[in-house]
C-alpha positions as CSV (number, residue, x, y, z in Angstrom):
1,X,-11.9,25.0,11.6
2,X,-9.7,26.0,8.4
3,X,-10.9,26.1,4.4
4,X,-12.5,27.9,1.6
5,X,-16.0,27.2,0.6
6,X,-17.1,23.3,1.2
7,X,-13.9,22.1,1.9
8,X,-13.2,22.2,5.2
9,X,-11.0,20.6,8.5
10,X,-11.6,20.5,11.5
11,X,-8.6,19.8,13.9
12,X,-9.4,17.0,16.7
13,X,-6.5,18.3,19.9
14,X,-6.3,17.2,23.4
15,X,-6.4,20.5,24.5
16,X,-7.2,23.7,22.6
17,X,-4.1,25.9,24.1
18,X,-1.4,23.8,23.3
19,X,-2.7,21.9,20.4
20,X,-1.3,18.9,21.3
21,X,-3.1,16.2,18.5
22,X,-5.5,13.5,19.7
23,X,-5.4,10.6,17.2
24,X,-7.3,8.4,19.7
25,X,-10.0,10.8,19.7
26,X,-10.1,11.5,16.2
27,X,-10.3,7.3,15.7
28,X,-13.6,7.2,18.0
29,X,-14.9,10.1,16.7
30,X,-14.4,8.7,12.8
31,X,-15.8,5.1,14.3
32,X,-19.5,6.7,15.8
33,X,-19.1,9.3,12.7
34,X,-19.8,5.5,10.7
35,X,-21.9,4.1,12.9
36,X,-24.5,7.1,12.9
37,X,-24.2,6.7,9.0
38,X,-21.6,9.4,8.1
39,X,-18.7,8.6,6.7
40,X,-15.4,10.3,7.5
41,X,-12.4,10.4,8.0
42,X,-8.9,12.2,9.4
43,X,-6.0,12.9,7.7
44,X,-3.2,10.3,8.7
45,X,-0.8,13.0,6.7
46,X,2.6,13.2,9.2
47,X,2.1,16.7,10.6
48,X,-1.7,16.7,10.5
49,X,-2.5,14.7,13.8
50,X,-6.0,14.5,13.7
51,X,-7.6,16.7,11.3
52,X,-11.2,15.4,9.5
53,X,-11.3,16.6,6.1
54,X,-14.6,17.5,5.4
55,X,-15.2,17.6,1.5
56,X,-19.2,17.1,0.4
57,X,-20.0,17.3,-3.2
58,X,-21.1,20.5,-4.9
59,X,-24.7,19.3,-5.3
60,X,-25.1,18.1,-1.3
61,X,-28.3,20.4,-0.3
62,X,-28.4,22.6,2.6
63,X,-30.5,19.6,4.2
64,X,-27.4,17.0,3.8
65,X,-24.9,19.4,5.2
66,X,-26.7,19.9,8.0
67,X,-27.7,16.3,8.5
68,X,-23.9,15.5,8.2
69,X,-22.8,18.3,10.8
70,X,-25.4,17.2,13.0
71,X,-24.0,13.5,13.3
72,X,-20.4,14.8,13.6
73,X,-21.6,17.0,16.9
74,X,-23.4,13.7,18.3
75,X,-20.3,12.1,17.4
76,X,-17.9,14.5,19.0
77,X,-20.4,14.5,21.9
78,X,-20.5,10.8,22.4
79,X,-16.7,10.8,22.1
80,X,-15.7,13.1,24.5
């Protein structure tokens, strides 16, 4: 993870040494992401592979942010 404050990304890799991007990953994980009720999204930026740009609004409660991590871990979980 990289960011200041709320805005965050979180980089979706193959593997975690070499860093290699996995855009196929970062799809499924952006499709469940929606289907659980959260939507997101990664940055299709050349050079950014698969990162999700995660950007909730200054009045999100403590309650939303960790309702919308929690359904980007059962996302990443399902995904993997």
């Amino acid at each position: 993870m990289r960011g200041r404050g709320l805005l965050q990304g979180v980089e979706i890799v193959a593997d975690r040494d070499t860093k290699v991007p996995a855009p196929e990953l970062g799809d499924a994980i952006t499709r469940r992401c929606l289907e659980l009720g959260l939507s997101m999204n990664i940055v299709q930026l050349p050079g950014m592979g698969g990162v999700f740009r995660i950007a909730p609004p200054l009045t999100a409660t403590d309650a939303e942010i960790d309702l919308g991590v929690d359904i980007l871990e059962r996302a990443i979980e399902g995904s993997v």
